[in-house]
N, C-alpha and C positions, 0 to 999 in steps of 0.2 A: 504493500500500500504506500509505505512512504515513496517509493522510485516510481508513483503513475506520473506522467508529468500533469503541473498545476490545470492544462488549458484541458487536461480530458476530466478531469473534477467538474471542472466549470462547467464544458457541456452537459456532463452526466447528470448534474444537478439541474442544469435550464432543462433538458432533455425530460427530467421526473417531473418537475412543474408544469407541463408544457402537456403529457399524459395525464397527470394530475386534473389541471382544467377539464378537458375530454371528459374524463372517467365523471366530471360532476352534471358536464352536458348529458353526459348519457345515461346517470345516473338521474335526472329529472324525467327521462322520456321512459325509463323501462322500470325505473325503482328498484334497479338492483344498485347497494350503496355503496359508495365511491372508495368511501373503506375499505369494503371487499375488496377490488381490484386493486387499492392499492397495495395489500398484503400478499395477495395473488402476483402482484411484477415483482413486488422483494422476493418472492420464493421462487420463480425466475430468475433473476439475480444471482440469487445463490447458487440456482443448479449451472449456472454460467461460471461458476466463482472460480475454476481453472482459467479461463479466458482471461478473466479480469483482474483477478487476483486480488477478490474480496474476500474473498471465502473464508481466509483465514487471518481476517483480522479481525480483534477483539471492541465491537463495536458496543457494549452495552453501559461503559461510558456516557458516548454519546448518547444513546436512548435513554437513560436513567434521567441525566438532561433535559432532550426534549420533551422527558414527560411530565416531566415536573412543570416548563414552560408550556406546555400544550394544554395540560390540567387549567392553568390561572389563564389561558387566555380565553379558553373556551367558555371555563364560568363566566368569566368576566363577560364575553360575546352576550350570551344566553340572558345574563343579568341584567343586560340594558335594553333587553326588548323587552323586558317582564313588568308588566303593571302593575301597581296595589293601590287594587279598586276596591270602595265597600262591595260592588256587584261582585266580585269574587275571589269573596272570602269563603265561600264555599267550595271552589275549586281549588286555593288553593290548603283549604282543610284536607281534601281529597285525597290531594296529589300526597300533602306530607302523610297522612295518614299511609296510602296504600307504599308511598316509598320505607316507612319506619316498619310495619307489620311486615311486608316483604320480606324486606332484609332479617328480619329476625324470624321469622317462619322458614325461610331457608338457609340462613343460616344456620341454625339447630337440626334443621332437617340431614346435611349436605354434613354436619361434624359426627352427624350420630351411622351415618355410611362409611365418612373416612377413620372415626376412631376404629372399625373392624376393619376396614382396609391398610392402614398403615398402623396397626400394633399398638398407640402409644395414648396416652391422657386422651380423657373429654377436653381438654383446655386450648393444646397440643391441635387437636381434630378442627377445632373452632376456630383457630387463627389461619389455620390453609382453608377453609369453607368461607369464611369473609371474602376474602378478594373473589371469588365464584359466585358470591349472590350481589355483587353490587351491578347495577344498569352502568352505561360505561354512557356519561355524556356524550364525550368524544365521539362516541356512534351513531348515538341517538339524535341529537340535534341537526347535524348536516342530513339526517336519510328523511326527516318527516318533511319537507318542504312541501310533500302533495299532500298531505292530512288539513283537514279541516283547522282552522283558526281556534276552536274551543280545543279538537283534540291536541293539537300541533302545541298551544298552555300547557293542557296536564302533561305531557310528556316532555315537555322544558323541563317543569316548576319538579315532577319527578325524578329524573333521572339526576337532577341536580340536587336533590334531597338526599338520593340515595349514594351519592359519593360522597357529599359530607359527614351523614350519619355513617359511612361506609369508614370514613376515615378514624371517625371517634370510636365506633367500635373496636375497628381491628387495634388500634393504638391501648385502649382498654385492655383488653385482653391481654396484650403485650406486658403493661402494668400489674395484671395479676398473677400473671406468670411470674414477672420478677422482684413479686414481690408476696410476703406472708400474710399483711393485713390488704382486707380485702375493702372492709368499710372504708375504710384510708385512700383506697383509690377511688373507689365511688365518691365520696366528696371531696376529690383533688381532679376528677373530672366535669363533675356539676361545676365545680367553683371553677375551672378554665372554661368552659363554656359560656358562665356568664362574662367572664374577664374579656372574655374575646370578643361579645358582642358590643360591650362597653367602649373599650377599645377600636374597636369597627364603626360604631356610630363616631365616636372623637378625635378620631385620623381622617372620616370619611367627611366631614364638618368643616375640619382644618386643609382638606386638600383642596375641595371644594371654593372655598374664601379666597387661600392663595394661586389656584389655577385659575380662576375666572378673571383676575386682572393681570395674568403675563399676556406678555404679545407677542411673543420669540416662535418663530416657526417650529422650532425643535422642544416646545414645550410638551408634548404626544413621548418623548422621547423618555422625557424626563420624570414625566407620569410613567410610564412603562415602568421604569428604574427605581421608581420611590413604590409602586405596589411589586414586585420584585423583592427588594431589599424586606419591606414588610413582614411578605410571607416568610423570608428565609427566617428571620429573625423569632417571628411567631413558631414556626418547624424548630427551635433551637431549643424556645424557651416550652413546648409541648402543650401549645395552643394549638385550639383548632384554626390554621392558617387558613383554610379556604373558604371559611366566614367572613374575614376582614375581603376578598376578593369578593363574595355574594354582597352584603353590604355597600361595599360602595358604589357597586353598579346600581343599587337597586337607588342607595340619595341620587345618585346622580340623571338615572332613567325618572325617578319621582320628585324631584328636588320640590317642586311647590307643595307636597302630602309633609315631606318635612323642614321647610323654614315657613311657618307657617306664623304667624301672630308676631310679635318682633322681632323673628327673624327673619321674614319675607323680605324687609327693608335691605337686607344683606346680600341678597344676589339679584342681577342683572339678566332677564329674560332674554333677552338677544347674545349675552354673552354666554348663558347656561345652554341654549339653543344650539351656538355653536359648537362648546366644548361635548354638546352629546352626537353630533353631529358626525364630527372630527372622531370621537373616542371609538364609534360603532365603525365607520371607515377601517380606521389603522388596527382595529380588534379582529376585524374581519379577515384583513388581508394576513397579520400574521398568525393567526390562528390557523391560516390555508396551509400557510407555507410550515409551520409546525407540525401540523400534524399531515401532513404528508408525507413528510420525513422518515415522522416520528412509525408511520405503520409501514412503509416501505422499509425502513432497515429493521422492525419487526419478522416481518416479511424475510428479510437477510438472515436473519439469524435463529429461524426457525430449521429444528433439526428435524428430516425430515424420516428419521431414522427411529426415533418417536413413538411416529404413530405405530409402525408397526409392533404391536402387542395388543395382545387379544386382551388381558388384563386391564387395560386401561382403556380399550374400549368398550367392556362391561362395564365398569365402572363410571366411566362418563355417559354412558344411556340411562345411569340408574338417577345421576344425578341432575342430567335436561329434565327426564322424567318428574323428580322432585324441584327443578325450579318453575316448570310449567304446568304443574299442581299445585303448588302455592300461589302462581298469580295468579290462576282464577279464581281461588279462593280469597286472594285480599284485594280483586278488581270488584267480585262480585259482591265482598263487602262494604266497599263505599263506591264503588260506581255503579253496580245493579245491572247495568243495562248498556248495551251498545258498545261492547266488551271486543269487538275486533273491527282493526287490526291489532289494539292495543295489548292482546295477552299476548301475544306472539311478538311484539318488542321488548324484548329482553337480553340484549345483548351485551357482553360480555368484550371486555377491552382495553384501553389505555389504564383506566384505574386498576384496572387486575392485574393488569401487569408488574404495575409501577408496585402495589402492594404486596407481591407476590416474592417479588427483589428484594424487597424492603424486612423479610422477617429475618430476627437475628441468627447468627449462626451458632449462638448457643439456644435455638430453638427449632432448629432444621432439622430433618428426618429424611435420608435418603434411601424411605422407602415411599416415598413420592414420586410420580411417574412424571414428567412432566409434559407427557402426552396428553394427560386428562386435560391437563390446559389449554393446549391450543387445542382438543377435538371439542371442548366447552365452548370456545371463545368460538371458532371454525362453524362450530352446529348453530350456536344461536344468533350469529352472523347470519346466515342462511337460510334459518328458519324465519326471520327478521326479512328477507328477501323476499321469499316465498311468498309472505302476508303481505308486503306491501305492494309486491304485483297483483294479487288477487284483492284488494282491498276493496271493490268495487262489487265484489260477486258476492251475494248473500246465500253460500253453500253450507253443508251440511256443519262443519266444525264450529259455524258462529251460532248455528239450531239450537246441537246440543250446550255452547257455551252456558247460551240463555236459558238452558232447563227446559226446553218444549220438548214435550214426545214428538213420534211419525204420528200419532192420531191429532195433536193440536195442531203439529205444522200442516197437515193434508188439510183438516177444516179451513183453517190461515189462508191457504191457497185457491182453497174453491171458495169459501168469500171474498176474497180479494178479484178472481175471475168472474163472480156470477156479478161484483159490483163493477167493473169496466165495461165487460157487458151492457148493462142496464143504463149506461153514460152513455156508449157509444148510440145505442136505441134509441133515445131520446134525443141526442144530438141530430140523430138523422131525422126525425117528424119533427122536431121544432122546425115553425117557421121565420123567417126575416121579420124586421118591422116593416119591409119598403111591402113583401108581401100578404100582411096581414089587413084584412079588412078596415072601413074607419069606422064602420057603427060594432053595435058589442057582439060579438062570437054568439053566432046562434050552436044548437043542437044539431050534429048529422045528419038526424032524422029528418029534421025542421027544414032543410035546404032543400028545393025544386030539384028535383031528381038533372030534368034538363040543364038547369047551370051548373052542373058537379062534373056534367059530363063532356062540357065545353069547356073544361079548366086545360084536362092534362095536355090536350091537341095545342091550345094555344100557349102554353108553356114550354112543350117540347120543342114546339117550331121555334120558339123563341131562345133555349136555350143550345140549339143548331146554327141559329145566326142569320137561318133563310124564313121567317113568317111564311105560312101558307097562304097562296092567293085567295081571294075568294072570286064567282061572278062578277061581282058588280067590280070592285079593283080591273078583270078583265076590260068591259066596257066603257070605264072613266079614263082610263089609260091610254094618252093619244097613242095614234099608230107613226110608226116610224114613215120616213120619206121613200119612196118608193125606190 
């Protein structure tokens, strides 16, 4: 790697960017997610990696990197289109609801598999099952862009619950493990969590006052750097960092909900206009460019050698199986209804990864496959595909989501047919106003047989375009010149 010369880096990189766009164009037309493919060219990549001479270089460095970066850009994206409206505070009750019961339904579910699978503690089992029940942003938000505006929310205001809660968990757990009192970390968790919102509101106030009066072109830059630095610092001190990144988007996407009463006098509408402007731009763009990267050398450094074991792909069936049984059951607890395509995003990604690295090596087990992982992440990628091509089809899987039998759904159907029916009939016997009488609608009966039956002739002729002549027309009608 180090002897490629610089200019084939460069192309190689414009050249992934350049596929990258593509893969999102075509990713709007077909709803297969751009994700996919971009993990699909890394493992390409790799089986090139003789060619190229990637293969063997130690790339997880960088990825550790960009995922840390791709993580806060993506919240951060996702944060500033999110509204907090009184109209929904029910959605987003929903949303945290079905993100917190999720993760913890499948997390328990997904440790009580792996503690028989890999020999070792409940505790142990539950810190590898985290990183496998968390929604992966990262996935989720670039692939909904055809879902409906209500569902396209919950699955924002979700997936983005479910990585922060995904965060605090797995880090808890960590906590318990390394440590003997147990109440001790529950309230050195609760009390960082309040810290951190505190904190997130009074960075998010103070960034707010002093970025709305620079004028420096490179001020986007410097914001980047000052929420950067934040989180690092927050990740040091074992705060949950990616709170202070949800917060400030959210002042910044609601600023008038909070400077409200004598603080409203403190910010400038034209100048908060811009800076939300500007921030969704440059969040946009480098959020592209991250995590493009970021699953393309995923993608690289997938061994492909892996999957092959029959072990770890019992294993990962048993566990799709137990995550797409728990979300129907905590969709159908606070969503009820209208439940696909949304049970079937459940994808698995940049957080699992990023959390998966992250457990210590005095807590690692290598009777871990790490096949399950990428045939987890792989499957509900794909199954994620799957739903959002058909999202449109109301087929058998969304029936039974919804609890109908074949007997409710067949009645469903034949009234639904015997009512279009019944529309269409009536659409055809109504008449126009131009052809409806001007005194009141008599009785059928009541109408002279003779004028019922002078109707059709002179409306067919008419609606032919040639009226029938009559005699007298014949005889009124000069005759031509000889």
């Amino acid at each position: 790697m180090a002897n490629i010369d610089p200019y084939f880096i460069i192309i190689g990189a414009s050249l992934i960017l350049i596929l990258s766009y593509i893969f999102n164009l075509l990713a709007k037309k077909t709803n297969v997610p751009s994700v996919l493919m971009l993990i699909v060219l890394g493992i390409i990549l790799n089986l090139t990696g003789d060619l190229t001479g990637i293969g063997n270089y130690d790339w997880f460095p960088i990825l550790e990197v960009l995922g840390i970066v791709g993580l806060i850009m993506i919240v951060l994206e996702a944060a500033l289109d999110l509204e907090l409206k009184r109209e929904k505070r029910g959605l987003i009750f929903k949303a945290f609801g079905t993100a917190l019961i999720g993760l913890l339904a499948c997390g328990f579910t997904i440790a009580g598999v792996l503690n028989v699978v890999l020999d070792v503690g409940f505790l142990n089992s539950l810190l590898y099952a985290i990183p496998l029940s968390i929604l992966s942003s990262a996935i989720v938000i670039p692939s909904i862009l055809s879902l409906s505006e209500e569902k396209k929310e919950f699955m924002i205001y979700e997936s983005t619950f479910s990585d922060i809660l995904g965060i605090v968990f797995f880090y808890l757990v960590i906590a318990l493990l390394q440590s003997n009192e147990s109440t001790s970390v529950f309230a050195e968790t609760g009390l960082s969590i309040v810290l951190t919102i505190l904190v997130s509101l009074a960075v998010s106030y103070g960034i707010v006052l002093v970025f709305q009066n620079i004028r420096s072109h490179a001020k986007f830059a410097l914001l980047l750097a000052v929420l950067f630095l934040l989180y690092a610092v927050a990740k040091t001190m074992h705060l949950s960092a990616l709170l202070i990144i949800l917060v400030f988007g959210l002042v910044i996407n609601n600023y008038r909900l909070f400077f409200r009463g004598i603080l409203k006098g403190l910010v400038k509408d034209e100048n908060m206009t811009s800076i939300l402007n500007d921030s969704k731009l440059v969040t946009g763009e480098a959020a592209f460019v991250v995590r493009t990267f970021f699953f393309v050398i995923f993608g690289i450094t997938i061994k492909l050698g892996d999957l092959v074991s029959v072990s770890a792909i019992l294993v990962s069936l048993v566990i799709l199986a137990f995550v797409y049984f728990t979300r129907i059951g905590t969709l159908r607890l606070f969503v009820k209804n209208q439940l696909f395509p949304e049970v079937f995003i459940a994808p698995r990604g940049l957080i699992t990864i990023l959390l998966f690295f992250s457990i210590p090596a005095t807590l690692q087990t290598d009777n871990f496959n790490q096949g399950i992982l990428l045939y987890v992440i792989l499957a509900t990628s794909g199954v994620m595909t799957y739903a959002l091509i058909n999202k449109d089809r109301k087929g058998i899987l969304e029936r039974l989501l919804l609890g109908k039998s074949k007997v409710d759904v067949a009645v469903a159907e034949a009234a639904i047919a015997q009512h279009q029916a019944t529309e269409t009939e009536s659409e055809t016997n109504t008449t126009t106003p131009e052809e409806m009488p001007e005194s009141d609608p008599q009785p059928t009966d009541a109408i002279p047989e003779n004028e019922t039956d002078e109707v059709p002739d002179t409306d067919l002729d008419q609606e032919n375009g040639t009226p029938e002549s009559t005699d007298e027309d014949e005889e009124n009608r000069p005759s031509s010149p000889a």
